[in-house]
N, C-alpha and C positions, 0 to 999 in steps of 0.2 A: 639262611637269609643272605649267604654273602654272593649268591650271585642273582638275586632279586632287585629289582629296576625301585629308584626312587619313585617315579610314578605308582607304582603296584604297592610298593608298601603303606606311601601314604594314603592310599584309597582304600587300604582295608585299615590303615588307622580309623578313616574320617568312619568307616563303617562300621567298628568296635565303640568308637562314639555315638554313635546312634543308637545301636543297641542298649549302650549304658542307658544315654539320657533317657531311653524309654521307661526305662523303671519297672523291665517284666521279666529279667533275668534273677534267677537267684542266688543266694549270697555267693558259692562254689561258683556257678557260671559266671558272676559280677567277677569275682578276683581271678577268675581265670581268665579272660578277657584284658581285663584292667592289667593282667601281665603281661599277656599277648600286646597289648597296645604301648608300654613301656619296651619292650623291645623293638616294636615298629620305630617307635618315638626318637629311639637314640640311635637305629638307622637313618631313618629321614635326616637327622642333625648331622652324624657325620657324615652323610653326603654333600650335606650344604657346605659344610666347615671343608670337606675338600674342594667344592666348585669355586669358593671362594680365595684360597689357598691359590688353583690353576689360574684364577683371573688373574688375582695379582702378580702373579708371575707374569703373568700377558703382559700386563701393564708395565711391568718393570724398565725404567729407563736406562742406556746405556752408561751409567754413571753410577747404575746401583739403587739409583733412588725410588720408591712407588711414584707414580703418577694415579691418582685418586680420580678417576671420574664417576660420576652418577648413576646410577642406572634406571633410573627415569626417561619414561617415553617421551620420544622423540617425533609423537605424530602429532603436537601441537599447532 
């Protein structure tokens, strides 16, 4: 997985969720799945926790401090 695009993983996350909630897999397919999807899951999060990590250094002010802005749309 590690050189696997966040986009890709979490799309077969959302797809191993579908599967589940369908209720047609059996118990071996359910926890094989439901593992495969715990591995997606804590991919997707450390890519987040790194995007977030790179912002904040973006933002970082000359002085050391975060500057904190939004990231709420701006097409109001």
């Amino acid at each position: 997985m590690a050189t696997e695009k966040f986009e890709t993983s979490l799309k077969k996350l959302e797809d191993i969720v579908k599967r589940l909630e369908a209720g047609s897999l059996s118990l071996e397919e359910s926890l094989k799945a439901f593992e495969e999807g715990v591995k997606h899951a804590a991919f997707c999060s450390g890519k987040l926790d790194e995007a977030e990590r790179r912002v904040e250094i973006l933002l970082k002010q000359k002085d050391g401090s975060l500057k904190r802005e939004s990231f709420e749309s701006q097409e109001n």
